[in-house]
Each structure stands twice: as structure tokens, then as C-alpha cells.
Biotite code that builds the C-alpha atoms (Angstrom):
import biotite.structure as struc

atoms = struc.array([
    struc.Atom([0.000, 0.000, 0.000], chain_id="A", res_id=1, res_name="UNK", atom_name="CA", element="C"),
    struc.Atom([1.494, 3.101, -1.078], chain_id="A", res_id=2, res_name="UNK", atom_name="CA", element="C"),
    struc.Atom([1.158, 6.752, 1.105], chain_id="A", res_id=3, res_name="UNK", atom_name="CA", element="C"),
    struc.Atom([-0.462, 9.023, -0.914], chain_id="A", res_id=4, res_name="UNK", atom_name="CA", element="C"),
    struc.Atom([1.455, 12.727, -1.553], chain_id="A", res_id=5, res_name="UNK", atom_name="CA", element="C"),
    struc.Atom([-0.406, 14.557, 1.270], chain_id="A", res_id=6, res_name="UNK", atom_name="CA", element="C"),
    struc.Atom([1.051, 11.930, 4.101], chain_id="A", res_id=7, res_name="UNK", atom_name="CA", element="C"),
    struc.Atom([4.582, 11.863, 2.762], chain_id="A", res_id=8, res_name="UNK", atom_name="CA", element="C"),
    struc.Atom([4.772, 15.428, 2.533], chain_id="A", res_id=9, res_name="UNK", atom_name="CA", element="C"),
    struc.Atom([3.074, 15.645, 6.322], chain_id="A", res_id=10, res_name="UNK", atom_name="CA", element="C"),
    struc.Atom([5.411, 12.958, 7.497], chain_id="A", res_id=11, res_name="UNK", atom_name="CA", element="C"),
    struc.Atom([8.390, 15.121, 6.165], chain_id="A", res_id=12, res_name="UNK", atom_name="CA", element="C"),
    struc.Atom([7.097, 18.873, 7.698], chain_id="A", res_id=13, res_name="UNK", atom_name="CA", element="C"),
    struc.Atom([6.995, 17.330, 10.966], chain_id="A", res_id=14, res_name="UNK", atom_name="CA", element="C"),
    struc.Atom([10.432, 15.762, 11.056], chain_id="A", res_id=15, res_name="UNK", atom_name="CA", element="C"),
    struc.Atom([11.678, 18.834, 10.224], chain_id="A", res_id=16, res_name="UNK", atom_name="CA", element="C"),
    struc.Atom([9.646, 20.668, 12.774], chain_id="A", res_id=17, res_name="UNK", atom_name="CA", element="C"),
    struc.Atom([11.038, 18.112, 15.428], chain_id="A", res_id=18, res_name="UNK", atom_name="CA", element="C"),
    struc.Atom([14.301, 18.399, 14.197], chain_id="A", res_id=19, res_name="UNK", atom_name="CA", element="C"),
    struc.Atom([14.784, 22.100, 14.269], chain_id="A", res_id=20, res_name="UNK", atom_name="CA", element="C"),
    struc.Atom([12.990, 22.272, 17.864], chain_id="A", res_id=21, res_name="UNK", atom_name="CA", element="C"),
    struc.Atom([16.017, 19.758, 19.228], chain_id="A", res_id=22, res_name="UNK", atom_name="CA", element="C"),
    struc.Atom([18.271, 21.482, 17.680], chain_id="A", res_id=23, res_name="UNK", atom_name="CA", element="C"),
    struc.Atom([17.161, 24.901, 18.893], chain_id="A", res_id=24, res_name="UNK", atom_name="CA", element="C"),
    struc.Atom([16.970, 23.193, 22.657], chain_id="A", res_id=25, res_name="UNK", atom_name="CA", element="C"),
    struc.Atom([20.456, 21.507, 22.733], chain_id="A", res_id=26, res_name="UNK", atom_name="CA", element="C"),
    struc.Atom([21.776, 25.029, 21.633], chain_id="A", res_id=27, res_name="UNK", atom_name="CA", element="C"),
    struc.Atom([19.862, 27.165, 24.484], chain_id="A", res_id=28, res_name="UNK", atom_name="CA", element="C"),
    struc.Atom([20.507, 24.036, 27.254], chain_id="A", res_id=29, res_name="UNK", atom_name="CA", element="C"),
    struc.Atom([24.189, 24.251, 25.966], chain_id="A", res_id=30, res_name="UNK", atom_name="CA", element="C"),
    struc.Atom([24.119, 27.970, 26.624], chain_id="A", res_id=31, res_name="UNK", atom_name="CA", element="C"),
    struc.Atom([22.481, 27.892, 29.812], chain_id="A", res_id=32, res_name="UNK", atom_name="CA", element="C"),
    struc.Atom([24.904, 25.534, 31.217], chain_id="A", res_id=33, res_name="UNK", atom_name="CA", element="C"),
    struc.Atom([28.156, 27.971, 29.696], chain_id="A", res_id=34, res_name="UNK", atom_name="CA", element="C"),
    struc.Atom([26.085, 30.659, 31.351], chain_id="A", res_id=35, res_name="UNK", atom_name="CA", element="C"),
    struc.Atom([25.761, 28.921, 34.753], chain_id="A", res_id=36, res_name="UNK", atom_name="CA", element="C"),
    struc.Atom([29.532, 27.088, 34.678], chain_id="A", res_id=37, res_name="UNK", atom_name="CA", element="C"),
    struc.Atom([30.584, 31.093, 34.378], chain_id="A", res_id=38, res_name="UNK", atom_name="CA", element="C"),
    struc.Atom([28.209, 32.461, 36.884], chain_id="A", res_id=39, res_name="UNK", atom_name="CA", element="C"),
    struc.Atom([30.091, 30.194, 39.535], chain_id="A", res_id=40, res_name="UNK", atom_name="CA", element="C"),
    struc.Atom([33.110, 30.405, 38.597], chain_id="A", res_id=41, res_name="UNK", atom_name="CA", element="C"),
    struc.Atom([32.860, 34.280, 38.906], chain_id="A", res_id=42, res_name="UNK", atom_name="CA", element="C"),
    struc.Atom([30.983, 33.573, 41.981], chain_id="A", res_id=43, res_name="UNK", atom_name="CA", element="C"),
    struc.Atom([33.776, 31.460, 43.483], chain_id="A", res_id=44, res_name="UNK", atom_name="CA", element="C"),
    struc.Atom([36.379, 33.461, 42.874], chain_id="A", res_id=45, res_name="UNK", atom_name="CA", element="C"),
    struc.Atom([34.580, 36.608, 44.790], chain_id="A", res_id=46, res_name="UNK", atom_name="CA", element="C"),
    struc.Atom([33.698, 34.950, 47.665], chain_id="A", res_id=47, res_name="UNK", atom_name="CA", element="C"),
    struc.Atom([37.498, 33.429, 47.505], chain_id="A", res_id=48, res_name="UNK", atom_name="CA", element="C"),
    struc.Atom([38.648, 37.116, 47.323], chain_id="A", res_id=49, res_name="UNK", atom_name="CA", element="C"),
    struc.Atom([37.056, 38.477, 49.980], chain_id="A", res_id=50, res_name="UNK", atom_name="CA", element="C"),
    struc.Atom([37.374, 35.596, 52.345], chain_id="A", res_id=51, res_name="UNK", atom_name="CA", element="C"),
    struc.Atom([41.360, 36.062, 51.816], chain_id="A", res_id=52, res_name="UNK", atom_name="CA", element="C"),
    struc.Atom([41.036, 40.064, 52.321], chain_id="A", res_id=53, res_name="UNK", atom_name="CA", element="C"),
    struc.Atom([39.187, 39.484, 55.444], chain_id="A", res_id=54, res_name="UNK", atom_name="CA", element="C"),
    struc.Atom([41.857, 36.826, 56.775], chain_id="A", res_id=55, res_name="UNK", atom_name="CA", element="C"),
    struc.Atom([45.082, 38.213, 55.850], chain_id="A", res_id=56, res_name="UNK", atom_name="CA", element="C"),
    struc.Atom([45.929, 40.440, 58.807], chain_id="A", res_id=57, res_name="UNK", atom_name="CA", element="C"),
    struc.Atom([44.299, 38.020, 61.358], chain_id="A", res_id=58, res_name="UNK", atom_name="CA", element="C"),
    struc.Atom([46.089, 35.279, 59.666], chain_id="A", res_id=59, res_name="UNK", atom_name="CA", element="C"),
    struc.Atom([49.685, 37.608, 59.587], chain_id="A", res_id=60, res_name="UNK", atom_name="CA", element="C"),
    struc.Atom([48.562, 38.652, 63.116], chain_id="A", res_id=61, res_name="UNK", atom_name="CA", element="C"),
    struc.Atom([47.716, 34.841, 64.231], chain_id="A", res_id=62, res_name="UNK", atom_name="CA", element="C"),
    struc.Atom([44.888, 36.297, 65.803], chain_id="A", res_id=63, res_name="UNK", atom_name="CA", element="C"),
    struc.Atom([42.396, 33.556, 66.498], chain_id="A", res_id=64, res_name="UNK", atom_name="CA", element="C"),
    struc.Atom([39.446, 35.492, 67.555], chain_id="A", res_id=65, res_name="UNK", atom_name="CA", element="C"),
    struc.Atom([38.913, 37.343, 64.569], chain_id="A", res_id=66, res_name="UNK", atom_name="CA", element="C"),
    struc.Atom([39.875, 34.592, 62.063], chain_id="A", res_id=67, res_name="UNK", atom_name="CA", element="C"),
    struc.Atom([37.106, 32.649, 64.131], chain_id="A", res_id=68, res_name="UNK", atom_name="CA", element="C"),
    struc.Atom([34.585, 35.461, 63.674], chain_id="A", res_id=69, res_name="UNK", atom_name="CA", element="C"),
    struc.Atom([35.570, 35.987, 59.592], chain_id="A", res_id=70, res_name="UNK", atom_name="CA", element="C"),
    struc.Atom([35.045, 32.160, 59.423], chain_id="A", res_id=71, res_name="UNK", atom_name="CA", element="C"),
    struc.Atom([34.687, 29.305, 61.518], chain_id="A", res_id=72, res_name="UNK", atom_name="CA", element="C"),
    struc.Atom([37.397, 27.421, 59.341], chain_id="A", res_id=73, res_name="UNK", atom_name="CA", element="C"),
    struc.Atom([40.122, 29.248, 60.109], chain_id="A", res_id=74, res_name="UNK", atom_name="CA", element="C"),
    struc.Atom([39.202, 28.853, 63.998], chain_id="A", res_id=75, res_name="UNK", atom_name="CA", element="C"),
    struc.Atom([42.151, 26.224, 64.201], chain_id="A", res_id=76, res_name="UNK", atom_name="CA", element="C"),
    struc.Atom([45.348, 27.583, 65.226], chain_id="A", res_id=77, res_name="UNK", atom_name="CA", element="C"),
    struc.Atom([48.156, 27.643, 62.702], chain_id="A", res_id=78, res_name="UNK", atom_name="CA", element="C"),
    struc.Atom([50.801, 25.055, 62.320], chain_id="A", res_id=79, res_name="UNK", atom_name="CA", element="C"),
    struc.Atom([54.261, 26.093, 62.598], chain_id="A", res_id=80, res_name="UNK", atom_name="CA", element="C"),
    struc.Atom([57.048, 23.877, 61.854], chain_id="A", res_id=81, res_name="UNK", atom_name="CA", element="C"),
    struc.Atom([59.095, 22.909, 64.548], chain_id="A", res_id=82, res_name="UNK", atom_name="CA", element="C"),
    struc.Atom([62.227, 24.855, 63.347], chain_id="A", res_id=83, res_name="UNK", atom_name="CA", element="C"),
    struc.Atom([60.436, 28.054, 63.718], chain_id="A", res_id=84, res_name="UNK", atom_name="CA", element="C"),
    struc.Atom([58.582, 27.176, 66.431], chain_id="A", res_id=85, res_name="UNK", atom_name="CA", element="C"),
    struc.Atom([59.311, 28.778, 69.628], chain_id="A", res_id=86, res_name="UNK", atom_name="CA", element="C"),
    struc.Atom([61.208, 25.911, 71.853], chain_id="A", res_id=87, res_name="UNK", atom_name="CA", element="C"),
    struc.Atom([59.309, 27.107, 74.957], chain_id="A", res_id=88, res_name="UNK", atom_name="CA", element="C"),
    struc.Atom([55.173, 26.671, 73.570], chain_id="A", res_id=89, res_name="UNK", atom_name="CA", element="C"),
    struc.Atom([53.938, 23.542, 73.100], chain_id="A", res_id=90, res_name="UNK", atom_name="CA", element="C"),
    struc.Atom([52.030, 22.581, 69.732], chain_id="A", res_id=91, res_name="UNK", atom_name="CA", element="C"),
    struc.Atom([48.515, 22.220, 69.391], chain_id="A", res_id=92, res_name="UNK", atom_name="CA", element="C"),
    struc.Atom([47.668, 18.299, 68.344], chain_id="A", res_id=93, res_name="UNK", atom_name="CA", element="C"),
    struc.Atom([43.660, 19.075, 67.479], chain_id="A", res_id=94, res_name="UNK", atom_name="CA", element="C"),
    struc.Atom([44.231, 19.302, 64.364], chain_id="A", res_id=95, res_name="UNK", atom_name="CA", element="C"),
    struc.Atom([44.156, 15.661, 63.371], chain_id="A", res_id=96, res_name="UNK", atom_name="CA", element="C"),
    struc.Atom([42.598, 14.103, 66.016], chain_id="A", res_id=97, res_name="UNK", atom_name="CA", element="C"),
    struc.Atom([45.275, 13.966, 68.800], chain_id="A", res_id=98, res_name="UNK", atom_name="CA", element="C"),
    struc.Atom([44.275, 15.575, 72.386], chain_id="A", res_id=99, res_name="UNK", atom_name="CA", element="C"),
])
């Protein structure tokens, strides 16, 4: 049985209708996600900026109040190796576990 002209012709405007609506959503998805990646990146790098101006003179300073109030993660003291370390303070062992 043979499709007659009017279903072929049907057939083909709606491949081409499907086809050019996939290929118009891969493109915008694909942009959305380039859009986004940047958006984080740029994001990321601000709040890395700012979190290092906050905690450079506390950190310089070893000041652990403030670094604790800028952000809890630097609320650890710093680790200083044992050749600059003065001979009379002990070390802090919290860091990994060790009390």
C-alpha cells in the first residue's frame, strides 16, 4: 500500500519541525549551562577574594578570635614547623585528632 502525496509530505514537515525544535533546545541548554559554569566560577572566585582580604591580617597577626569570627574554618590555630617554632610553647595536636 502506497502513502499518498499529502502523508509523505506531512510525514516530512513534521520531522523537520522536530528536528529544528532539538536542535534549537540543545543550543539554548548548551548555553544555559556555559552561562551557569561562568556564573560560579565568577561567583567562586569573589567569595574566595574576599574571604582572603578578610583573613590576611588576622592570619599575619595569628589572631584567632577574629579569624574565628571571619570564618569558623580558620578557627584552628596555625601550624608552625618545629624549626620556627618557639622551643618554649607547646604545639597544638587538634588538628588531626590527637588531644
Amino acid at each position: 500500500m502506497r502513502a499518498s502525496l499529502t502523508v509523505k509530505v506531512g510525514l516530512l514537515i513534521t520531522t523537520l519541525v522536530t528536528l529544528s525544535v532539538g536542535l534549537v533546545a540543545a543550543f539554548l541548554l548548551h548555553r544555559q549551562q556555559q552561562s551557569l559554569t561562568d556564573q560560579m566560577v565568577k561567583r567562586g572566585s569573589t567569595i574566595a577574594e574576599n574571604l582572603a582580604a578578610a583573613a590576611k591580617s588576622p592570619l599575619l597577626s595569628n589572631d584567632h578570635l577574629t579569624r574565628r569570627q571571619a570564618n569558623p574554618a580558620f578557627a584552628l590555630p596555625l601550624r608552625i614547623s618545629r624549626s620556627r617554632a618557639d622551643p618554649g610553647e607547646r604545639r597544638s595536636g587538634r588538628a588531626r585528632g590527637r588531644r
